[in-house]
N, CA, C and O atoms as CSV, one atom per row, in Angstrom:
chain,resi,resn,atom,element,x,y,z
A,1,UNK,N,N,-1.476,16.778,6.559
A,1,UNK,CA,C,-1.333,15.910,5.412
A,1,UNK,C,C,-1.913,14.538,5.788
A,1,UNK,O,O,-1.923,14.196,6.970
A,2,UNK,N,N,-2.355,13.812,4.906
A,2,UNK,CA,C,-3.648,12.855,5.388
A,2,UNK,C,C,-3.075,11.500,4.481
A,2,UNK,O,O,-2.528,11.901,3.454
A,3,UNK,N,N,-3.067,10.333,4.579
A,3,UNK,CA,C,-2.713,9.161,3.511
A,3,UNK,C,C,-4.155,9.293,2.696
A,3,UNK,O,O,-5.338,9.391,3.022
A,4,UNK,N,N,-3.350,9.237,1.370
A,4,UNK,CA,C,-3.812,8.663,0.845
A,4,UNK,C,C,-4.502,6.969,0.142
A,4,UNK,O,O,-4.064,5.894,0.553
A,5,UNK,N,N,-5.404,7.053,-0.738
A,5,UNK,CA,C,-5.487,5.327,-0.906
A,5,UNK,C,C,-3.912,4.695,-1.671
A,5,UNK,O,O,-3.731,3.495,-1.877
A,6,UNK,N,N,-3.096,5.563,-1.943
A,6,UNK,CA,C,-2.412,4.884,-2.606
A,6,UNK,C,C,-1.283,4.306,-1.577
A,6,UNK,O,O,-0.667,3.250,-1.431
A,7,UNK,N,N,-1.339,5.330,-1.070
A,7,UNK,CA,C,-0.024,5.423,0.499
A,7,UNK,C,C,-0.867,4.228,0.975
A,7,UNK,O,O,-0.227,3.224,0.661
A,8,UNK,N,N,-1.974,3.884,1.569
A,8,UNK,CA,C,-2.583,2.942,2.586
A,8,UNK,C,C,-2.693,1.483,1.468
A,8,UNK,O,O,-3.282,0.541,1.998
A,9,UNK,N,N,-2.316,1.286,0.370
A,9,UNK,CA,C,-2.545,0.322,-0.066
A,9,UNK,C,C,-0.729,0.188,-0.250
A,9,UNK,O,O,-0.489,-1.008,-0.414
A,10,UNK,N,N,0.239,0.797,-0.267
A,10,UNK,CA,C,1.874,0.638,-0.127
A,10,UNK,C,C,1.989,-0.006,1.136
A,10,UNK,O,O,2.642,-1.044,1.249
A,11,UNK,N,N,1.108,0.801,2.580
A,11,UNK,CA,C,1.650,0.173,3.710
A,11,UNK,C,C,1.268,-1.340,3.875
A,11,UNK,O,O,1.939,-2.159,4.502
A,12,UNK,N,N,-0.111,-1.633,3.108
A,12,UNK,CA,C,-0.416,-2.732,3.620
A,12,UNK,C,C,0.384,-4.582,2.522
A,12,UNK,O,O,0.297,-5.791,2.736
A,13,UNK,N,N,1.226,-3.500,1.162
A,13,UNK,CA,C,2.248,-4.653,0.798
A,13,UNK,C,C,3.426,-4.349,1.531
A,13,UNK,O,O,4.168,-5.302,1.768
A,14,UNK,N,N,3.787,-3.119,1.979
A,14,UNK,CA,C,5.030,-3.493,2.920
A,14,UNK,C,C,4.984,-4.118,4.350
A,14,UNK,O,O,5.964,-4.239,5.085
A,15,UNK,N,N,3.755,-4.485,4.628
A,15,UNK,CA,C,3.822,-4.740,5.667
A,15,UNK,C,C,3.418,-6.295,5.646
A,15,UNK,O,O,3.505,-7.004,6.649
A,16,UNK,N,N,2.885,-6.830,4.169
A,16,UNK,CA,C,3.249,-8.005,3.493
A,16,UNK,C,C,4.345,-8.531,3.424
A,16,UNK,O,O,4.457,-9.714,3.746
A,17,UNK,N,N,5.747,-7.587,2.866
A,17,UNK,CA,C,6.511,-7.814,2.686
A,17,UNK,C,C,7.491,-8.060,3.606
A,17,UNK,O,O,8.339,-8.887,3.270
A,18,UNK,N,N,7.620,-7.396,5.013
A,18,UNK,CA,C,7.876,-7.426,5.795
A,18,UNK,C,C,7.866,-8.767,6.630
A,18,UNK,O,O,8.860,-9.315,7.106
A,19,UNK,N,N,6.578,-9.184,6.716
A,19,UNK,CA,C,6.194,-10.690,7.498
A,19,UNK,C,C,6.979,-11.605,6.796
A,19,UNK,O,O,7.688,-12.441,7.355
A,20,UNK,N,N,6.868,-11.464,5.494
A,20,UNK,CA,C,7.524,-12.522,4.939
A,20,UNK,C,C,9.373,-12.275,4.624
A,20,UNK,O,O,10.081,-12.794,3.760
A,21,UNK,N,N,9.727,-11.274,5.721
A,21,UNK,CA,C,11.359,-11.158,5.290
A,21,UNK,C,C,11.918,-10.736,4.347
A,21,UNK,O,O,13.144,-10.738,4.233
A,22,UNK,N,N,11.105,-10.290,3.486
A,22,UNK,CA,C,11.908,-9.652,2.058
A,22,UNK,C,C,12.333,-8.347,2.240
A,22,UNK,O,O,13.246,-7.852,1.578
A,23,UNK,N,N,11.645,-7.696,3.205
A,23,UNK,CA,C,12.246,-6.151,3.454
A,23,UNK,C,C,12.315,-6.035,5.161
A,23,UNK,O,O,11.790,-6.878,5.888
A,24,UNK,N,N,12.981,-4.962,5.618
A,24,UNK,CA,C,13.209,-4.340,6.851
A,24,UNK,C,C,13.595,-3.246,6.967
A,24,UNK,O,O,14.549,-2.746,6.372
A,25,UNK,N,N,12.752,-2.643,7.910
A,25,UNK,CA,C,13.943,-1.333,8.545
A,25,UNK,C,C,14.563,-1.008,8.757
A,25,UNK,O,O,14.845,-2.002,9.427
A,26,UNK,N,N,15.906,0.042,9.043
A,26,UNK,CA,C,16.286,0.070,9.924
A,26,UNK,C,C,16.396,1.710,10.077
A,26,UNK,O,O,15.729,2.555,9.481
A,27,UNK,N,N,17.519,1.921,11.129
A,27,UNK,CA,C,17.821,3.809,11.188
A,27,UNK,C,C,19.167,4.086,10.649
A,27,UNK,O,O,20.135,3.455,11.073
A,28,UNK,N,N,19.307,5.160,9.571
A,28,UNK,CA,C,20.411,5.378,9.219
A,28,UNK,C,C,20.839,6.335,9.739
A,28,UNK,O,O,20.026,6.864,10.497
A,29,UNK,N,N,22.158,7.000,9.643
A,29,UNK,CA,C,22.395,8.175,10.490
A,29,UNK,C,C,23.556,8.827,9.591
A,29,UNK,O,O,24.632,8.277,9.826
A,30,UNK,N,N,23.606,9.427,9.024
A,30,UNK,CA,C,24.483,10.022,8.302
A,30,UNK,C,C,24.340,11.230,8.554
A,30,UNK,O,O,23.959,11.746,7.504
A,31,UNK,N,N,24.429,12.040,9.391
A,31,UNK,CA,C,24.007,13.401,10.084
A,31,UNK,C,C,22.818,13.677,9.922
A,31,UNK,O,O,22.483,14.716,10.489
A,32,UNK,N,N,21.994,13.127,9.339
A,32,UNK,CA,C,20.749,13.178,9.899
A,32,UNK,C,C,19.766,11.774,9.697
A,32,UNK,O,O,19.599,11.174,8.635
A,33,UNK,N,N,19.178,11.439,11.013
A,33,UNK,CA,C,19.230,10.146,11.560
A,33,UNK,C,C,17.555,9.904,10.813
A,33,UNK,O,O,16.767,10.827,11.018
A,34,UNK,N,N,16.991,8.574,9.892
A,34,UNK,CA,C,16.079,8.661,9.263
A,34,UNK,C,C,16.019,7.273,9.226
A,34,UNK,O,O,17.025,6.598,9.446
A,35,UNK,N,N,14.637,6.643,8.897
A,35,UNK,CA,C,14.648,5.431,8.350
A,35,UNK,C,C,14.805,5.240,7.143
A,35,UNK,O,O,14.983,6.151,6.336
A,36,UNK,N,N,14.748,3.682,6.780
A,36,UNK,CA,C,15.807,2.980,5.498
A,36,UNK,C,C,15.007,1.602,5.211
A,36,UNK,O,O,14.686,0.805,6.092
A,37,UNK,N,N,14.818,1.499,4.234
A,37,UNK,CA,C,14.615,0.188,3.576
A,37,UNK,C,C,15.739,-0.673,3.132
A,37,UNK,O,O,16.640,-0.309,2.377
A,38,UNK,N,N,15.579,-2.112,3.786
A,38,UNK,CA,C,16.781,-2.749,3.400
A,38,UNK,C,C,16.631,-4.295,3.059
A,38,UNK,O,O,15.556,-4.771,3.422
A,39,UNK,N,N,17.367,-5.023,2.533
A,39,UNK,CA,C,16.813,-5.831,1.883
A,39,UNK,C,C,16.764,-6.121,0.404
A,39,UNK,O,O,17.503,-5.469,-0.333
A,40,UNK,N,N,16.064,-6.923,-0.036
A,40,UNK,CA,C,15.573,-7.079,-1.612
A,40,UNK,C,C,14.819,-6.296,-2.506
A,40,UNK,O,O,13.603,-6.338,-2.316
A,41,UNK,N,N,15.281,-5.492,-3.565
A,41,UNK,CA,C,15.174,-4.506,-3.892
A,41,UNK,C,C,14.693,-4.885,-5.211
A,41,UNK,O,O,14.274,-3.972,-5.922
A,42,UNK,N,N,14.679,-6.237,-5.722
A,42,UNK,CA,C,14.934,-7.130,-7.077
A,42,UNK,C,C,13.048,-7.019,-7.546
A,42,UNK,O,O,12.180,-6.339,-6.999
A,43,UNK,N,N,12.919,-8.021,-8.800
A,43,UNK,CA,C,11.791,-7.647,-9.317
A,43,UNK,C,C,10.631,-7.692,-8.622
A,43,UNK,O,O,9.674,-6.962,-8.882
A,44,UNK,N,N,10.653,-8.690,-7.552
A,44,UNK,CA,C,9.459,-8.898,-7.139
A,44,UNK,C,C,8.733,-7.684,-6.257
A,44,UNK,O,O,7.603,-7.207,-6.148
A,45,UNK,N,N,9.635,-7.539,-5.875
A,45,UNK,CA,C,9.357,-5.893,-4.957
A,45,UNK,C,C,8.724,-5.035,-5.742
A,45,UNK,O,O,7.806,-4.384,-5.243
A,46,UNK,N,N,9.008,-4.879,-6.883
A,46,UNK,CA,C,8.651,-4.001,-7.983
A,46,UNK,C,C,7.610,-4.176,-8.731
A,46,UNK,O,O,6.954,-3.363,-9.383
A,47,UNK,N,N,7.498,-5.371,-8.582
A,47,UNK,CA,C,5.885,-6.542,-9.370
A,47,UNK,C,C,5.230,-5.962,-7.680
A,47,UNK,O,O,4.299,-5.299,-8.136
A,48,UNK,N,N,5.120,-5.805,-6.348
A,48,UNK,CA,C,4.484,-6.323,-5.411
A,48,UNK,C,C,3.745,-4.560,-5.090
A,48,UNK,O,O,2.611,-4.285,-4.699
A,49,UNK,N,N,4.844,-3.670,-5.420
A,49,UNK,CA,C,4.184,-2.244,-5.258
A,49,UNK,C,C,3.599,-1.504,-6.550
A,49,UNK,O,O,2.818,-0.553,-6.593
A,50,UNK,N,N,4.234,-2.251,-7.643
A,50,UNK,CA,C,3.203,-1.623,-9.101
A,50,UNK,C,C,4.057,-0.477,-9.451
A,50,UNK,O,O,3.631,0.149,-10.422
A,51,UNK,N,N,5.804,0.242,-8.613
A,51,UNK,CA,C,6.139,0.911,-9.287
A,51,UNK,C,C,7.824,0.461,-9.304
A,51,UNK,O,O,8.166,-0.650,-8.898
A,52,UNK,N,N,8.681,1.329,-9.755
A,52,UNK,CA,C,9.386,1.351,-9.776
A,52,UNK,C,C,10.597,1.011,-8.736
A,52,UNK,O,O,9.852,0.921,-7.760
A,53,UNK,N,N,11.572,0.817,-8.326
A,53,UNK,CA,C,12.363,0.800,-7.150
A,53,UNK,C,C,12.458,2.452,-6.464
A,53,UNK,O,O,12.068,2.802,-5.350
A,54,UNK,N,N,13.056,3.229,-7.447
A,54,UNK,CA,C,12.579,4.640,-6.712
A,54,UNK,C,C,11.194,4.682,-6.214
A,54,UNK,O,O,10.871,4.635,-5.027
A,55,UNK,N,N,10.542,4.759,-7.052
A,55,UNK,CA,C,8.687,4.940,-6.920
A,55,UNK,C,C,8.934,4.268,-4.978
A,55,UNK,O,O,8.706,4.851,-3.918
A,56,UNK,N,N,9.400,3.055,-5.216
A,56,UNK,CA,C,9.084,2.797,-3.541
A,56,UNK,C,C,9.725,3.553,-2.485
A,56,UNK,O,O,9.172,3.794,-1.411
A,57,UNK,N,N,11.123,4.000,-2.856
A,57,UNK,CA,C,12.354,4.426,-2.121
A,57,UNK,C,C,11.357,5.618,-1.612
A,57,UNK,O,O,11.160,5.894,-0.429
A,58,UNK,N,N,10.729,6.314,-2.810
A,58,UNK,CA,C,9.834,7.990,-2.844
A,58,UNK,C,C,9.229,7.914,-1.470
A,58,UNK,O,O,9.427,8.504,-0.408
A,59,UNK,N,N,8.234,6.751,-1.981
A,59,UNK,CA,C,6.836,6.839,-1.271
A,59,UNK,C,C,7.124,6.139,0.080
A,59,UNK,O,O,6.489,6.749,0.940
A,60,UNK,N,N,7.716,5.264,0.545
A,60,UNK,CA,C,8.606,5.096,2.035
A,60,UNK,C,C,8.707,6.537,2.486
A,60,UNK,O,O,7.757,7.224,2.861
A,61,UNK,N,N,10.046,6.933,2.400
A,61,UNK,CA,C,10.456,8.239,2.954
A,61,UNK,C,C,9.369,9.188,2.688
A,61,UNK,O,O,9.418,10.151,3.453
A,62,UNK,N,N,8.481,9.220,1.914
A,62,UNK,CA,C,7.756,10.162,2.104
A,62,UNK,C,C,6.579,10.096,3.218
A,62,UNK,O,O,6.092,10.986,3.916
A,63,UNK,N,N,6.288,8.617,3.116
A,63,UNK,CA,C,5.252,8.149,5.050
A,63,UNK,C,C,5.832,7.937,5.965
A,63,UNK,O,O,5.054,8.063,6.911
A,64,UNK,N,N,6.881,7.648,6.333
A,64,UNK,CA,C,7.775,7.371,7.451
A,64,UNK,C,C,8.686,8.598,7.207
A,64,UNK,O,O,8.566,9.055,8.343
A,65,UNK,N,N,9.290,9.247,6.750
A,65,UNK,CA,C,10.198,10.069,7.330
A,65,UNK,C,C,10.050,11.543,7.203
A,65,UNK,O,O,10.790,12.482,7.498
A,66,UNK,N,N,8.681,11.444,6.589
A,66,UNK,CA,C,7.989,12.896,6.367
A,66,UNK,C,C,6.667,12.780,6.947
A,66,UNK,O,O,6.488,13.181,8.097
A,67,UNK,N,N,5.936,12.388,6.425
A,67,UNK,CA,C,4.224,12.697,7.178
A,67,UNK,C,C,4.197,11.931,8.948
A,67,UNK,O,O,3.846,12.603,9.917
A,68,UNK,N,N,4.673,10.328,9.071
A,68,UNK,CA,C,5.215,10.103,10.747
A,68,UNK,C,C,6.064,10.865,11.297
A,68,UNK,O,O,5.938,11.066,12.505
A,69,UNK,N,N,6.851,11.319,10.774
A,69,UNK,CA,C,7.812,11.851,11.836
A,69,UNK,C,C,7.250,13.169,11.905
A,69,UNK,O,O,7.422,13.621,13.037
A,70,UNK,N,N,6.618,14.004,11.113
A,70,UNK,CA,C,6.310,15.316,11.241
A,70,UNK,C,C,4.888,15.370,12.479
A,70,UNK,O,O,4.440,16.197,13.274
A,71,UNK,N,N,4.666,14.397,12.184
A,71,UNK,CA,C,2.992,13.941,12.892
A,71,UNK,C,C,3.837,13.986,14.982
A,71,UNK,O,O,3.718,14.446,16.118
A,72,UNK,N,N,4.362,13.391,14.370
A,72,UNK,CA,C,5.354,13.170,16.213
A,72,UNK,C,C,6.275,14.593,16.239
A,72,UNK,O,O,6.145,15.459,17.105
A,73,UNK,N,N,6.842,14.631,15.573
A,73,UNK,CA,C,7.164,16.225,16.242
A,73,UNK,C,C,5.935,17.301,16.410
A,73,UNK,O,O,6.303,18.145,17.227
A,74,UNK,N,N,4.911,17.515,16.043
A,74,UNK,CA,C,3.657,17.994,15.958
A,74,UNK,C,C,3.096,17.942,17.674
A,74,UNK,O,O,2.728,18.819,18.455
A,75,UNK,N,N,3.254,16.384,17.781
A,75,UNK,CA,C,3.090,15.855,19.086
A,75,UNK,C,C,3.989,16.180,20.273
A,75,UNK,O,O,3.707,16.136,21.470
A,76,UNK,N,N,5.055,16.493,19.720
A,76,UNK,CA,C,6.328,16.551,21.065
A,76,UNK,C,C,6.103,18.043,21.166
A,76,UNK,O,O,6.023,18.181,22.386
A,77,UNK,N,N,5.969,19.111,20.697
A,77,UNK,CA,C,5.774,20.618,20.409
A,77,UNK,C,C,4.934,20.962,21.185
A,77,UNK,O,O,5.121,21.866,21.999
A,78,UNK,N,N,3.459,20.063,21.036
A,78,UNK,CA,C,1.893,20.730,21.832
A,78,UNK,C,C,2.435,19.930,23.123
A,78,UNK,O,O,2.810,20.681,24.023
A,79,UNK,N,N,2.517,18.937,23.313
A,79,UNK,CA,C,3.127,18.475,24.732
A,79,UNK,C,C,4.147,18.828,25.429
A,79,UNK,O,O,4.144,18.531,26.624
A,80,UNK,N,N,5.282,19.553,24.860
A,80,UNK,CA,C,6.004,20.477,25.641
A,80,UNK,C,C,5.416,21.572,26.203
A,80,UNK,O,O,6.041,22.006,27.171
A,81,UNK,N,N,4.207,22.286,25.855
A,81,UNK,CA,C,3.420,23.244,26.270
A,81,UNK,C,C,2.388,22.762,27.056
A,81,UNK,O,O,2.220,23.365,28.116
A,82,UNK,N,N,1.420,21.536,26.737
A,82,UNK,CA,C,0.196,21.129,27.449
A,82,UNK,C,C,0.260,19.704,28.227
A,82,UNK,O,O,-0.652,19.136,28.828
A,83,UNK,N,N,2.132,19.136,27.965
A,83,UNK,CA,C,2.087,18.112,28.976
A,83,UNK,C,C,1.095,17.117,28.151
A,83,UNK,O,O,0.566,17.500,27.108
A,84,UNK,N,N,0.905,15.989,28.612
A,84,UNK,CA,C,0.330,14.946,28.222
A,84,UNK,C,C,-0.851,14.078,28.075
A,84,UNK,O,O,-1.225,13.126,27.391
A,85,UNK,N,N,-1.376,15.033,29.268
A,85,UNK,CA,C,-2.532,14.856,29.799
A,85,UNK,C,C,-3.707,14.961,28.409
A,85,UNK,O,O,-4.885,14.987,28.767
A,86,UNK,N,N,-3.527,15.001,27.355
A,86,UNK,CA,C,-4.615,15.477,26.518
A,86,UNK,C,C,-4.239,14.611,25.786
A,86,UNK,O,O,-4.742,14.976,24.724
A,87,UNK,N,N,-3.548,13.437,25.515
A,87,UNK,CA,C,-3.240,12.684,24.556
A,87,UNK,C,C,-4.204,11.372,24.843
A,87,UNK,O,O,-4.305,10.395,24.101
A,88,UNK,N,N,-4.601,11.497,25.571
A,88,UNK,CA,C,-5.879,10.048,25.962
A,88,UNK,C,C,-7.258,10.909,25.429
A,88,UNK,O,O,-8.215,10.198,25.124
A,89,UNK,N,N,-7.412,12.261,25.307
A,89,UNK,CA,C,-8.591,12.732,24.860
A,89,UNK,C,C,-8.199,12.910,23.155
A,89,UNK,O,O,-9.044,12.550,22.335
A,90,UNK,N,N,-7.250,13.322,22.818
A,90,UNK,CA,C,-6.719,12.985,21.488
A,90,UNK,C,C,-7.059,11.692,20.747
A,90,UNK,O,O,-7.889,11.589,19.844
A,91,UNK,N,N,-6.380,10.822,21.206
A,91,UNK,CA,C,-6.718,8.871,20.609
A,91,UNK,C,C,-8.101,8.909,20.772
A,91,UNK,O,O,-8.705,8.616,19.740
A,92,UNK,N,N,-8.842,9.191,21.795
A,92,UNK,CA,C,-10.452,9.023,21.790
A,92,UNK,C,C,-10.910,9.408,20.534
A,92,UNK,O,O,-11.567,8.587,19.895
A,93,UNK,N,N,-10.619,10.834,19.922
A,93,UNK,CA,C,-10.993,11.475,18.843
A,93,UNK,C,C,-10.479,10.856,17.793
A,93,UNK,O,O,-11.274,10.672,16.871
A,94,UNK,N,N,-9.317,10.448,17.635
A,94,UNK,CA,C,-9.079,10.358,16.133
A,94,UNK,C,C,-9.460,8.669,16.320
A,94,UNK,O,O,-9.710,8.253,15.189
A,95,UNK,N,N,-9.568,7.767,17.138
A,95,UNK,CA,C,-10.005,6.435,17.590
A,95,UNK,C,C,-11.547,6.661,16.671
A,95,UNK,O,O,-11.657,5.952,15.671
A,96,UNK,N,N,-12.394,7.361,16.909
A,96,UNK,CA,C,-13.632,7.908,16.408
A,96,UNK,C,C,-13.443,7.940,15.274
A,96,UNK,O,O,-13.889,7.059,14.539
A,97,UNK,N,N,-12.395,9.442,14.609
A,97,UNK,CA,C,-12.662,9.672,13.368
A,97,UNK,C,C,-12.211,8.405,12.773
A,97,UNK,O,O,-13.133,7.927,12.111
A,98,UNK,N,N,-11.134,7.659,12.749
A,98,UNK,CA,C,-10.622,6.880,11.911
A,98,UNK,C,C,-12.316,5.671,11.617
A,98,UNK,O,O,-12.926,5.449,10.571
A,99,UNK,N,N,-12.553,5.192,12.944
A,99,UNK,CA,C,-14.161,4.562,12.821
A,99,UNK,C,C,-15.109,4.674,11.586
A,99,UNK,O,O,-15.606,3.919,10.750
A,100,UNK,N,N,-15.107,6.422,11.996
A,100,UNK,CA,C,-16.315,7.046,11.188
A,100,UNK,C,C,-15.982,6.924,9.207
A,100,UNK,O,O,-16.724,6.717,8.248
A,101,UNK,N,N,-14.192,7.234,9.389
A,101,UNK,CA,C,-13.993,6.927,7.627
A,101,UNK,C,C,-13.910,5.587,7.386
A,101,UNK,O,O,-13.781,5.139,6.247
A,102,UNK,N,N,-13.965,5.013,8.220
A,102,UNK,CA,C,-14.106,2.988,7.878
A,102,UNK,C,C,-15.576,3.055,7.692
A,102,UNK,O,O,-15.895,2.333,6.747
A,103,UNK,N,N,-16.308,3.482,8.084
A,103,UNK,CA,C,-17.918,3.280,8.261
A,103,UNK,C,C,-18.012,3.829,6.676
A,103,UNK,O,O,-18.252,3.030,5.771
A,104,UNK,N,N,-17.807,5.230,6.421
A,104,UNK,CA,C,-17.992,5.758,5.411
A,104,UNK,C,C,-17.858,5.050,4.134
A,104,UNK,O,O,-18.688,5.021,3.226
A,105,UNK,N,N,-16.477,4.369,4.184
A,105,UNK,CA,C,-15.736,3.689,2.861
A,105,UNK,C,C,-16.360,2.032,2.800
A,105,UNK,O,O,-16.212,1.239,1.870
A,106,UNK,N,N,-17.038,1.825,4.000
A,106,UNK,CA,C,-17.714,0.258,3.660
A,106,UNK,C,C,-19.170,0.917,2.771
A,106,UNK,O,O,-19.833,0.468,1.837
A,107,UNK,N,N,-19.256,2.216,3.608
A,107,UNK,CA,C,-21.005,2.207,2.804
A,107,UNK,C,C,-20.782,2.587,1.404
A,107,UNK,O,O,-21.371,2.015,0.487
A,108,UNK,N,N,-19.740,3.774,1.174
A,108,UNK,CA,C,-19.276,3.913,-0.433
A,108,UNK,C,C,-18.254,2.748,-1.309
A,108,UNK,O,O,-17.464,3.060,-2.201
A,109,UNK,N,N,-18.515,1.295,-0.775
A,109,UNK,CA,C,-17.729,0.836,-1.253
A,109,UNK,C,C,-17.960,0.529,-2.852
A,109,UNK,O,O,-17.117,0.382,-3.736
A,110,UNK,N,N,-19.184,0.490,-2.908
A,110,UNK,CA,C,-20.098,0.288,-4.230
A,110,UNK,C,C,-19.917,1.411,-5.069
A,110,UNK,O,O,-20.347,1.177,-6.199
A,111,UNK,N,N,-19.479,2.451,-4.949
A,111,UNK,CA,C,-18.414,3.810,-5.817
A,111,UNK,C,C,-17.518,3.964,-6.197
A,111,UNK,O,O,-17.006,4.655,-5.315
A,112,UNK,N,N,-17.021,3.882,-6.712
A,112,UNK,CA,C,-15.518,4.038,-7.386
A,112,UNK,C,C,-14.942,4.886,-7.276
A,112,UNK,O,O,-15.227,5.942,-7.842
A,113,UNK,N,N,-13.486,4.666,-6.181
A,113,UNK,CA,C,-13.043,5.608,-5.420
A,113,UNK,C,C,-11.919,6.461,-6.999
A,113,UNK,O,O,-11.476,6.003,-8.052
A,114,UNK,N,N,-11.883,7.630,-6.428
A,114,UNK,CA,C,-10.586,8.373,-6.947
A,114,UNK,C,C,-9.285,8.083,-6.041
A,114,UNK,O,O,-9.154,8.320,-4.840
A,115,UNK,N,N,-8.175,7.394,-7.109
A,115,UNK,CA,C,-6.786,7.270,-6.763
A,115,UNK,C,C,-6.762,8.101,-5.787
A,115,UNK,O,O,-6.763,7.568,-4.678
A,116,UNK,N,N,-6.733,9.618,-5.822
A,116,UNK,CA,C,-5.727,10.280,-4.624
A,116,UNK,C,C,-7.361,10.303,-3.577
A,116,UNK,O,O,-7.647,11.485,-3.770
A,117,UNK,N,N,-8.205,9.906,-2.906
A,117,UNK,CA,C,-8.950,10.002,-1.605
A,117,UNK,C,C,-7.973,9.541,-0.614
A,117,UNK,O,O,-7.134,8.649,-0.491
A,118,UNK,N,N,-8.592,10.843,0.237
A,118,UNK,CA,C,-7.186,10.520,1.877
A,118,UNK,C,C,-8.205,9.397,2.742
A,118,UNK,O,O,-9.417,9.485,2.939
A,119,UNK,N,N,-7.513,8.621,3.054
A,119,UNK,CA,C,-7.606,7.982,4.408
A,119,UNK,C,C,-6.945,8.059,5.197
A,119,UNK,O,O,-5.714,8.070,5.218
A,120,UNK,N,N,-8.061,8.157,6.370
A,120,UNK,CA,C,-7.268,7.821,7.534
A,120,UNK,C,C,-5.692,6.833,8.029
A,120,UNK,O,O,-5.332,6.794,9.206
């Protein structure tokens, strides 16, 4: 599962939002241990992501506690079998691919992307 532009344009107001203190993380644990948005939940949040308060609650838990965390257990699975040693030839590669779709999306910037295109 790959972000999308919509997911990569959420991380980069929460991570707006973040600098400036209006939101934070943390880990909840209610038998099963997950991250949490906490904080100000009020209009501006809602003016700052373009949806709803759910709409954000969704799309959080759905990049952080579904596509990251699945991405790292993915990781802990092949490295219980192949050890670690392949994770510096790993970052080389996706270090690359991520490159190559930045290269791509400056030269198509003059196109008009479709809402759901994955990015890196």
């Amino acid at each position: 599962m790959s972000l999308t532009r919509k997911d990569k344009e959420f991380l980069a107001a929460l991570r707006s939002l973040m600098d400036e203190r209006q939101l934070r993380m943390e880990l909840k644990d209610d038998g099963m241990l997950r991250m949490v948005l906490r904080q100000n939940y009020g209009d501006r949040i809602q003016h700052t992501f373009g949806v709803t308060r759910q709409g954000v609650r969704w799309r959080f838990n759905h990049i952080f506690n579904e596509m990251y965390v699945n991405a790292l257990v993915t990781l802990l699975l092949v490295e219980s079998h192949f050890g670690t040693e392949l994770r510096v030839q790993a970052m080389a590669v996706a270090r690359r691919r991520a490159e190559l779709y930045r290269k791509a999306q400056r030269m198509n910037a003059s196109q008009p992307q479709r809402a759901g295109d994955e990015l890196p």
